[in-house]
C-alpha positions as CSV (number, residue, x, y, z in Angstrom):
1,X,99.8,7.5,-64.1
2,X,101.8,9.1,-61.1
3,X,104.5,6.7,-59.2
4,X,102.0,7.0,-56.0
5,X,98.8,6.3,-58.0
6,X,100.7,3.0,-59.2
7,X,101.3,2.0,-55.9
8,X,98.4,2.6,-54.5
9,X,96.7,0.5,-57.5
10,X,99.0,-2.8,-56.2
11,X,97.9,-2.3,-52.8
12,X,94.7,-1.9,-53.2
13,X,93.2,1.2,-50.7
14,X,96.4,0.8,-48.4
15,X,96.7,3.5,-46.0
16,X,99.8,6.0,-46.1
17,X,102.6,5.8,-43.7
18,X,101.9,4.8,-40.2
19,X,98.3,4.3,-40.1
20,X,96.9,1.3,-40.5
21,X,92.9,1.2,-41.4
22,X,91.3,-2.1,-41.6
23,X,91.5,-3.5,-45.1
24,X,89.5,-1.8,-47.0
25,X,88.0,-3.1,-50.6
26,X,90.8,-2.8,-53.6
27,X,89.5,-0.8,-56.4
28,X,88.7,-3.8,-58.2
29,X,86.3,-4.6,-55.8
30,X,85.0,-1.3,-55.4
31,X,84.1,-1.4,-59.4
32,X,82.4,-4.5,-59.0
33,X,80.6,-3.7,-56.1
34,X,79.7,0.1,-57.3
35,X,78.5,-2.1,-60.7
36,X,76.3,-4.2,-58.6
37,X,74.2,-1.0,-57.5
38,X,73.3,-0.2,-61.5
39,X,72.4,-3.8,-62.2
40,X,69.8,-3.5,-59.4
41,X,69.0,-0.1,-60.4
42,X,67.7,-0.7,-63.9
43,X,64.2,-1.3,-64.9
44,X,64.6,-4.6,-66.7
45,X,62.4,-4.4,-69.3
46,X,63.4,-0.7,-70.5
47,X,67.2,-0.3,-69.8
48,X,66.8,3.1,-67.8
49,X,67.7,3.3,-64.5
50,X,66.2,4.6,-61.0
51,X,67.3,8.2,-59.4
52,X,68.6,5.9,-56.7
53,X,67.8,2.7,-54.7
54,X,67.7,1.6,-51.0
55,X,71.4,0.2,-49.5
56,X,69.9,-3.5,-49.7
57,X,69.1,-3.3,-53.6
58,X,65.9,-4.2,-53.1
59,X,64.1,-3.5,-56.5
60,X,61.0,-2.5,-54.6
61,X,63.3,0.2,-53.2
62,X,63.7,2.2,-56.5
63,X,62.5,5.4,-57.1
64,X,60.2,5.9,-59.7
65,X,61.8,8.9,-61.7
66,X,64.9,9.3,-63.7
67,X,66.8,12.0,-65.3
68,X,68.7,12.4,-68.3
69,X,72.0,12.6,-66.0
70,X,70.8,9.0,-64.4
71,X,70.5,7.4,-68.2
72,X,73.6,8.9,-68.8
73,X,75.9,8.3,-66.1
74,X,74.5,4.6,-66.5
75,X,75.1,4.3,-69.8
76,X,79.1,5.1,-69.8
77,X,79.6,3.3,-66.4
78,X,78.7,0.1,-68.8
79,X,81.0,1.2,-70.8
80,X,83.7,1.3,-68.0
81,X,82.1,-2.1,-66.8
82,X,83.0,-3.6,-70.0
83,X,86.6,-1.8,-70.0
84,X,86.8,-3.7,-66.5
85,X,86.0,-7.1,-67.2
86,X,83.1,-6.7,-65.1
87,X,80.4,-7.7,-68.1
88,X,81.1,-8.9,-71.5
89,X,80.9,-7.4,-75.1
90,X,77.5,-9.2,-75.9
91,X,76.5,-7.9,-72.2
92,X,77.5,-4.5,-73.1
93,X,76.0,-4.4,-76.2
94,X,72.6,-5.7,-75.2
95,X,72.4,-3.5,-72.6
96,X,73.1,-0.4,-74.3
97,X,70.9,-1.1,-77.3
98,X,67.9,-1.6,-74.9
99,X,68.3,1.9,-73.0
100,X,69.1,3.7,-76.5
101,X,65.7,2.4,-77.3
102,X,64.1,3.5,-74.7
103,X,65.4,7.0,-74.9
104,X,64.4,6.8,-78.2
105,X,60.8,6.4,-77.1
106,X,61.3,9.3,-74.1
107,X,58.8,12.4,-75.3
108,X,61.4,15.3,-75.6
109,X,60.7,18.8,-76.9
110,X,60.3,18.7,-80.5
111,X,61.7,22.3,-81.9
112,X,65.2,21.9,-79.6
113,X,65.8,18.2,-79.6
114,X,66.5,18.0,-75.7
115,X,65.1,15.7,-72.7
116,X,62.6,17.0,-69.9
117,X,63.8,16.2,-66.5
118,X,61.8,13.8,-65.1
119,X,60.5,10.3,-66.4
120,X,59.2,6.9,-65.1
121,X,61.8,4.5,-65.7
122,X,59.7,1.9,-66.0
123,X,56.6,3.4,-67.9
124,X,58.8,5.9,-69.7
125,X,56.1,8.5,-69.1
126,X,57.2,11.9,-68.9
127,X,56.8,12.8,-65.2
128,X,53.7,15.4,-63.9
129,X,53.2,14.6,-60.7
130,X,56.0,13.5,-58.2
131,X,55.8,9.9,-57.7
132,X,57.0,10.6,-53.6
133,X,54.8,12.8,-52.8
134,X,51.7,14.2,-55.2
135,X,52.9,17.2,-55.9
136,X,52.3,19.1,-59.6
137,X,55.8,19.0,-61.6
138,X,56.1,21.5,-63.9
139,X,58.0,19.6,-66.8
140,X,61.7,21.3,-67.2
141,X,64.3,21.1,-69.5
142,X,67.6,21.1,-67.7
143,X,70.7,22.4,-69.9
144,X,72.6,20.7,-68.0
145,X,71.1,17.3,-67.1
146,X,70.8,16.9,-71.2
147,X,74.5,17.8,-71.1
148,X,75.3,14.9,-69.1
149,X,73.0,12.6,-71.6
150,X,74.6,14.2,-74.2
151,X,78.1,13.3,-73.1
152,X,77.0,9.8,-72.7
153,X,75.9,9.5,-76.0
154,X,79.1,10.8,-77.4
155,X,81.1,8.8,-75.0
156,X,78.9,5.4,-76.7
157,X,79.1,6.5,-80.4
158,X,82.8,6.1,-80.2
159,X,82.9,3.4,-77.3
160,X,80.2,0.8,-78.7
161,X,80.4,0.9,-82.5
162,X,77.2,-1.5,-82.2
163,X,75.3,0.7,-81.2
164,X,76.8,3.9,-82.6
165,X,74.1,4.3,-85.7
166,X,71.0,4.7,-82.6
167,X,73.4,6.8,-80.5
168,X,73.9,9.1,-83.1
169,X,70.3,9.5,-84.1
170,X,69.4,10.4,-80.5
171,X,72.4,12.5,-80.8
172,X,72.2,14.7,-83.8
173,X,68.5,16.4,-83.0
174,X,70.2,18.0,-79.2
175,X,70.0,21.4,-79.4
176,X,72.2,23.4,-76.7
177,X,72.3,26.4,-78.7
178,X,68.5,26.6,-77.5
179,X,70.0,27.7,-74.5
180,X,72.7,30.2,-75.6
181,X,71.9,33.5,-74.5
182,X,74.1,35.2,-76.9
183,X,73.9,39.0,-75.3
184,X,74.1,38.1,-71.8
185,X,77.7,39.6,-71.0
186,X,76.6,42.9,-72.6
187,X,76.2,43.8,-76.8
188,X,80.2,44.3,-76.4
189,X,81.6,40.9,-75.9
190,X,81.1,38.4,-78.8
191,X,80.1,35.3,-76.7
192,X,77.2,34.7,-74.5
193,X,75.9,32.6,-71.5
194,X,74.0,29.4,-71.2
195,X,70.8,29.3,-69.4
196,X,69.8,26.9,-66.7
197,X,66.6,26.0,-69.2
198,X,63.4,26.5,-69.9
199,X,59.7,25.3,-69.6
200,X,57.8,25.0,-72.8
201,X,54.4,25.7,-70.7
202,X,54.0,28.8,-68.2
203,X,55.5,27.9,-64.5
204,X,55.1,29.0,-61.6
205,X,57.2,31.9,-60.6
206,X,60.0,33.4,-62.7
207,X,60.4,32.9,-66.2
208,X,61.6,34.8,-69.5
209,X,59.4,34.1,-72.5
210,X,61.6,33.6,-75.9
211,X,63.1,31.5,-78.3
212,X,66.9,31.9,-79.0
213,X,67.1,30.3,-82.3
214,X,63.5,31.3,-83.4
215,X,62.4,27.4,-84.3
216,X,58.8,27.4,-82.9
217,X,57.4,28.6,-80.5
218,X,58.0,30.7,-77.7
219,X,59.4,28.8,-74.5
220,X,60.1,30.0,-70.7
221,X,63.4,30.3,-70.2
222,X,64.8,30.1,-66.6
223,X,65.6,33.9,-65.1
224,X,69.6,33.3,-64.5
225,X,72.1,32.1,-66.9
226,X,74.9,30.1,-65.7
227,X,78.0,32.7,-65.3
228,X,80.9,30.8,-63.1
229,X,83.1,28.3,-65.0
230,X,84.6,26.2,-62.2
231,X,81.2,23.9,-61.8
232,X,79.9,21.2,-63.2
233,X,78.0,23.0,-65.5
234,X,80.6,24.3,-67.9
235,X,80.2,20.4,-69.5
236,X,77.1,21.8,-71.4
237,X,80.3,24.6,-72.6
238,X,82.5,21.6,-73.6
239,X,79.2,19.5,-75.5
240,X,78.2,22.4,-77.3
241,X,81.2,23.7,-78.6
242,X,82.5,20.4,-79.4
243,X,79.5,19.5,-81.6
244,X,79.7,23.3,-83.0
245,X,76.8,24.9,-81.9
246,X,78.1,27.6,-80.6
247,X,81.4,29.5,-80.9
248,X,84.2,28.6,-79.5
249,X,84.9,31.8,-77.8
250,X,81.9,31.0,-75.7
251,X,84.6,29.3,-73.3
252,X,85.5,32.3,-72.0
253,X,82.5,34.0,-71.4
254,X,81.8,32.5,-67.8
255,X,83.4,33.9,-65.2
256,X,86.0,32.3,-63.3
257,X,85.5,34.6,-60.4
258,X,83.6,37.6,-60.8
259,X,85.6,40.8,-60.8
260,X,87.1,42.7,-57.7
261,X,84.6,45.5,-57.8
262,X,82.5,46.4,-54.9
263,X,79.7,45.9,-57.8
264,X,80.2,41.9,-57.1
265,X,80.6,42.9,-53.3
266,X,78.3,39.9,-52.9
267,X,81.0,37.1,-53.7
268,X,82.4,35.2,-51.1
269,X,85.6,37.3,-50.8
270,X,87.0,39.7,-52.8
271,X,89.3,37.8,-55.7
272,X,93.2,38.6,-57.0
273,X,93.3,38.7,-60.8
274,X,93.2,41.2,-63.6
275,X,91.4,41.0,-66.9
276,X,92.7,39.5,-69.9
277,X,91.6,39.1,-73.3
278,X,90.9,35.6,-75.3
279,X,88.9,35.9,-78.4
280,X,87.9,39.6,-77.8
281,X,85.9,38.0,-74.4
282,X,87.3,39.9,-71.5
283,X,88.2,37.7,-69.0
284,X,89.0,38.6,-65.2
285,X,91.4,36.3,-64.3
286,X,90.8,36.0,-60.4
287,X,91.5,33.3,-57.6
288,X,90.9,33.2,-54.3
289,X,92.7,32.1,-51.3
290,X,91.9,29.4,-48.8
291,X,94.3,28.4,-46.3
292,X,97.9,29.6,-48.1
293,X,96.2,27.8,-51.3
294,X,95.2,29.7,-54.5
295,X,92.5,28.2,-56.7
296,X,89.6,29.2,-58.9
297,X,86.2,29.1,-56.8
298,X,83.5,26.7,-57.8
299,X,80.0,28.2,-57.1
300,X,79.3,26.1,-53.8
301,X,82.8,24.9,-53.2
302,X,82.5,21.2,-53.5
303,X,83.8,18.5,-55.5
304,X,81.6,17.1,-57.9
305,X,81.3,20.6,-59.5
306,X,85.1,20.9,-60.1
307,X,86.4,17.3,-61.3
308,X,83.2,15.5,-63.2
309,X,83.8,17.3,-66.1
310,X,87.4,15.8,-65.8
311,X,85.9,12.7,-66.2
312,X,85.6,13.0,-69.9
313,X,87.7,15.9,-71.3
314,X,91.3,15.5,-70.4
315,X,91.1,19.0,-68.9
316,X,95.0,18.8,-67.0
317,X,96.7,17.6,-70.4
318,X,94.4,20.0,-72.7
319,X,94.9,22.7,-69.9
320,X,98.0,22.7,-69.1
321,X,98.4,26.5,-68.0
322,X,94.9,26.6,-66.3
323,X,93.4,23.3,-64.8
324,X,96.6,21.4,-64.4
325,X,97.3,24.2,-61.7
326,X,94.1,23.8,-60.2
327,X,92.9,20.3,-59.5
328,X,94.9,19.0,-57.5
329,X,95.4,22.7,-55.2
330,X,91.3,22.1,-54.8
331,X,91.4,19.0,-53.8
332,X,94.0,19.9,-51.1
333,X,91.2,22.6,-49.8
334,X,88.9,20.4,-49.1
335,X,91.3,18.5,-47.8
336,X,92.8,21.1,-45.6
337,X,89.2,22.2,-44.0
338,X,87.7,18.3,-43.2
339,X,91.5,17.4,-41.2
340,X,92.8,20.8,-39.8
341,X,90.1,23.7,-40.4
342,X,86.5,22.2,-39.3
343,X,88.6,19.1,-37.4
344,X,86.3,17.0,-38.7
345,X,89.2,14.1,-39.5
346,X,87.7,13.4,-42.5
347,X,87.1,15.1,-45.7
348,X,85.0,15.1,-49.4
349,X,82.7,17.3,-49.5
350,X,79.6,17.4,-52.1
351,X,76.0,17.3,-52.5
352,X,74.7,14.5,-51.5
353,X,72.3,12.4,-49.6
354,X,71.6,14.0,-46.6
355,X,72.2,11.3,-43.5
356,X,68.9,13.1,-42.3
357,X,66.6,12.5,-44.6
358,X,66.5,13.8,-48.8
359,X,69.2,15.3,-50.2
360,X,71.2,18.6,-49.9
361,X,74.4,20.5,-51.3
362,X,77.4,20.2,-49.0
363,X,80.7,21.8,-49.7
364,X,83.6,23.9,-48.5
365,X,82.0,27.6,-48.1
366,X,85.5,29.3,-48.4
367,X,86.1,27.9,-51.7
368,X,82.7,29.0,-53.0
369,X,81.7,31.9,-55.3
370,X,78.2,32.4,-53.8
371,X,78.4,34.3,-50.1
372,X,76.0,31.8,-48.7
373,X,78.1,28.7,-49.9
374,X,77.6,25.2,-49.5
375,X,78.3,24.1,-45.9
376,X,80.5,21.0,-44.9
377,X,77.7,20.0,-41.5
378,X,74.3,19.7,-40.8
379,X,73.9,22.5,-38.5
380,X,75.0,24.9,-41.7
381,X,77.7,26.4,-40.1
382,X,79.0,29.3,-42.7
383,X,82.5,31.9,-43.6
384,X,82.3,35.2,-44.2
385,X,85.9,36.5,-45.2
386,X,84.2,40.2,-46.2
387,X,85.1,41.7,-49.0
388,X,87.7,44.3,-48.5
389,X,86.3,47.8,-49.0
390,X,82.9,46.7,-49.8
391,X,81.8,44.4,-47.1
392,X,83.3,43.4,-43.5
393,X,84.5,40.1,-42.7
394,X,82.4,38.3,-39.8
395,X,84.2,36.2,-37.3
396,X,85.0,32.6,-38.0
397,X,83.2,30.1,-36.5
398,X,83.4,29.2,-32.8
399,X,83.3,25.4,-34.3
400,X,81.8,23.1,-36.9
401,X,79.0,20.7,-35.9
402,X,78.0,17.2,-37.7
403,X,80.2,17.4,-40.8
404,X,78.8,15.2,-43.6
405,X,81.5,13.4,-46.4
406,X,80.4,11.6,-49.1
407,X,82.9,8.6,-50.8
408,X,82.6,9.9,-54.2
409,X,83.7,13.4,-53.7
410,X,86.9,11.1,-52.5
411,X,86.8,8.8,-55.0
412,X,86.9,12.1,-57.3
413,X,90.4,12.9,-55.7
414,X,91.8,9.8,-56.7
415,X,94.0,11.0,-59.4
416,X,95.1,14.0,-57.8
417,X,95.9,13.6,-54.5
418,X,95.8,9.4,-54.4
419,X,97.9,8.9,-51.3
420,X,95.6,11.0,-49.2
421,X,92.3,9.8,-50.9
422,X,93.3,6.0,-50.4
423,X,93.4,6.8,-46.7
424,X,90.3,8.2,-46.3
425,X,88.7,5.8,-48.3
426,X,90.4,3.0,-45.7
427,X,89.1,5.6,-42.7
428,X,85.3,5.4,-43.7
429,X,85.6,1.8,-44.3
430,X,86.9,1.0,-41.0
431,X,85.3,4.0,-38.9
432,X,81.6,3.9,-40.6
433,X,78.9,1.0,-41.4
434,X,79.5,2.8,-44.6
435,X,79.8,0.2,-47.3
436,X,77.1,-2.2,-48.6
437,X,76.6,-4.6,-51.4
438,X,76.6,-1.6,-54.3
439,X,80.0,-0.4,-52.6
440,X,79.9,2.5,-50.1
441,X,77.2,4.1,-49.3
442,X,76.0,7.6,-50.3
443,X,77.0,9.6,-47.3
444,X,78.4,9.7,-43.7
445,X,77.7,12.3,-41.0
446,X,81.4,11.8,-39.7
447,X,80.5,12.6,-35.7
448,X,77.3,11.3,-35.1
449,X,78.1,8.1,-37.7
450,X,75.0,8.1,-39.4
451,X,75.1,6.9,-42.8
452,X,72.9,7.4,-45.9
453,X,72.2,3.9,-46.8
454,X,71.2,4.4,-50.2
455,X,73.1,4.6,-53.9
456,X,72.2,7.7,-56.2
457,X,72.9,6.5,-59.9
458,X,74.6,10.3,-60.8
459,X,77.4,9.5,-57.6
460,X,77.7,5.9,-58.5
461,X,78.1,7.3,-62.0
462,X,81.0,9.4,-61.1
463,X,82.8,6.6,-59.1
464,X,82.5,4.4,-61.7
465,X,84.1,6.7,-64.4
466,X,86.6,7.8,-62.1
467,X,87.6,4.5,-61.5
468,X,87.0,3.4,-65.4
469,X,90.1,5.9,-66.1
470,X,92.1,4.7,-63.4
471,X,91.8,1.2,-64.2
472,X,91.0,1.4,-67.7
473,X,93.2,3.8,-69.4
474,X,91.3,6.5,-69.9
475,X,88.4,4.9,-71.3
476,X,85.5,7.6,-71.2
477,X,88.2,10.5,-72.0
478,X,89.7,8.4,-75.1
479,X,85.7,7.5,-76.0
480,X,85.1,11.5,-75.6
481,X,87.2,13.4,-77.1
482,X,87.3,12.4,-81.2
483,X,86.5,14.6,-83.3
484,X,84.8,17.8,-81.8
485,X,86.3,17.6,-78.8
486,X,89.6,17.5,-80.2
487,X,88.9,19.6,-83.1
488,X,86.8,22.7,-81.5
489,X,87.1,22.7,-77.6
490,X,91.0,21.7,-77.6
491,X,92.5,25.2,-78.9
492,X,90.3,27.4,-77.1
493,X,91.1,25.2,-73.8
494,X,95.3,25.3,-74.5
495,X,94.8,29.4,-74.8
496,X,93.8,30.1,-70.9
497,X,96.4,31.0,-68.1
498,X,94.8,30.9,-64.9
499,X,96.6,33.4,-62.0
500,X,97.1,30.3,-60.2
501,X,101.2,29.4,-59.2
502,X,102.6,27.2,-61.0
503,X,103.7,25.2,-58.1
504,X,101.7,25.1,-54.8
């Protein structure tokens, strides 16, 4: 724990230097409260929770669908409430047991082992028809929402021992090697991609008929693999190497940004870097440049999709030549474009909640792979640095319009830029009617002050871990990483430079 992360745990939220914020709630409080907004979330009698609840925790507010992130991010932010003194063992163990047995009782596809997308929490009924509005689903298997459940279940094999026998049953069947795409980065290079995931009936639309492992029949894969690393998505990487399922060289196979060719023209702006070889995986070794700061690109340049994985592998101390360099340089981007670049005054930027209505992807564009990006306001307002020799930069932006921050994006900065993320914290607190009885709420559009009034169990879910380390000494890493983890993911992650500075 850094010297200013200490202090700002013994004064609680307290704002740096001269300003002074009203008092804002300590982190204690805001573990408690965030707590508060799962216990109202759950379905009593089965254990799983809503996909989010109205800012009153009114149980008629639930939703009625679920995901296999939801369960999951519920499932270790008990285990942090626990840590926390929040709920007791018994409580803990009771609770766990009664959503492990309703996952148990979730259909899931047979030949691969892995969750659809959508359930009824409280009928546990796979979902084919959206409850909201009518409308056909199409049942999906997400690689990476069953990542996220995965991870849970790891996280409670090691974390509740009570319960570790049921964990590992809905464990050991999960498949991610269903997904692996071994020839997507050419017959050449000996690792392959991951797909977004498949349909085992005929959608709608694009699909690629096949079966990667040949165990049944023939599903529909989705048309794109996932091929950046910095993103949330590389946790179905970290889950399936660490449980062996696919090879360990696998790790390099995303991209981190896509070389400086005119034939990826397309990217935001044309990286720095040069290839380098790990594992017989050629790897271009590229950053970009926002504001004087080097860093690898997420795809939409937001925050959830470069620190949750954090959450659970100790990526800085396992990484100490690749993400230790980057964290805390990202966080200072978005930083740098909410205070100085947009003007917003306030930053932490992610999909969220949309103040409007629904919910929508908000991020830094600059510091996103994909040329259309993830905007930081509602009116969309986009960069376009060019890419030199392939594509002309466009002028910036005369000005940003209604900029939208959401607290756990901040929350997520904690441990890498604490000083500045206690601030802002204190800021929306004493600026916004942002924070409720389930802690703050979802999002904030920062100049007209309307607030999302509503908690989303995945964003809840990444406050609480964040927050469970912090206060808790690690708890979901140290419950993570045993065996596997340690064993498979740990070497291949201690190989990587990235062509970041070492200081920034």
């Amino acid at each position: 724990m850094t010297a200013v992360l200490a202090v700002a745990l013994v004064t609680p939220l307290a704002p740096a230097a001269a300003a002074q914020p009203a008092a804002a709630p300590g982190f204690e409080r805001l573990a408690r409260d965030t707590w508060r907004s799962f216990t109202a979330l759950v379905a009593p009698a089965t254990g799983l929770p809503a996909d989010n609840i109205g800012g009153d925790l009114d149980p008629s507010t639930r939703s009625r669908y679920t995901s296999p992130t939801n369960i999951g991010s519920y499932l270790w932010s008990a285990v942090v409430a626990e840590e926390l003194g929040l709920i007791g063992r018994r409580e803990l163990v009771e609770r766990t047991r009664r959503t492990l047995d309703s996952v148990a009782r979730l259909e899931r596809h047979a030949d691969s082992g892995q969750f659809y997308n959508w359930y009824d929490p409280v009928t546990l009924a796979k979902l084919r028809t959206w409850p909201e509005d009518g409308t056909v689903v199409h049942p999906f298997l997400s690689s990476v929402d069953n990542a996220w459940l995965a991870t849970a279940l790891m996280v409670v094999r090691n974390a509740v021992p009570e319960a570790r026998t049921r964990a590992g049953e809905l464990l050991e069947p999960m498949r991610f090697d269903f997904y692996y795409d071994p020839a997507a980065r050419g017959p050449d290079v000996p690792a392959g991609l991951m797909r977004g995931g498949f349909w085992d009936e005929q959608p709608p639309g694009c699909s690629l008929p096949g079966n990667y492992l040949g165990i049944g029949e023939d599903v529909f894969y989705t048309c794109h693999t996932y091929g950046n690393f910095a993103s949330e998505v590389r946790m179905i990487s970290y889950v399936a190497i660490s449980l062996g399922q696919v090879p360990p060289a696998h790790y390099f196979a995303p991209w981190r940004t896509f070389p400086d060719t005119c034939d990826y023209g397309w990217q935001e702006q044309r990286p720095n870097g040069e290839f380098v070889d790990y594992l017989g995986v050629p790897v271009f070794e590229g950053h970009y440049t926002y504001r004087g700061l080097k860093f690898v690109p997420t795809w939409g340049g937001d925050m959830f999709e470069e620190l949750m994985p954090d959450l659970f592998v100790p990526e800085v101390s396992w990484g100490r030549n690749s993400w230790a360099r980057q964290h805390s340089v990202y966080v200072r981007g978005q930083i740098e474009h909410g205070l100085r670049d947009a003007g917003y005054g306030y930053w932490g930027f992610s999909p969220a909640s949309n103040p409007a209505g629904g919910y929508r992807e908000y991020g830094v564009d600059a510091m996103g792979l994909d040329s259309l990006g993830y905007t930081s306001d509602q009116e969309r307002t986009s960069v376009d640095p060019g890419f030199a020799g392939c594509r002309d930069a466009q002028p910036e932006p005369a000005g940003y319009g209604d900029g939208v921050v959401t607290p756990h994006a901040v929350v997520l900065a904690l441990p890498y830029q604490p000083r500045a993320a206690t601030t802002e914290l204190a800021k929306l607190r004493r600026d916004f009617d942002s924070y409720g009885p389930g802690g703050f709420y979802d999002s904030i559009a920062v100049r007209s002050g309307t607030v999302a009034k509503r908690y989303l169990a995945l964003d809840q879910g990444m406050i609480m871990g964040t927050l469970g380390n912090l206060l808790g000494d690690d708890v979901l890493r140290e419950a993570f990483v045993p065996g596997g983890p340690q064993r498979h993911l740990r070497p291949v992650m201690a190989m990587e430079e990235f062509s970041l500075p070492r200081h920034q």
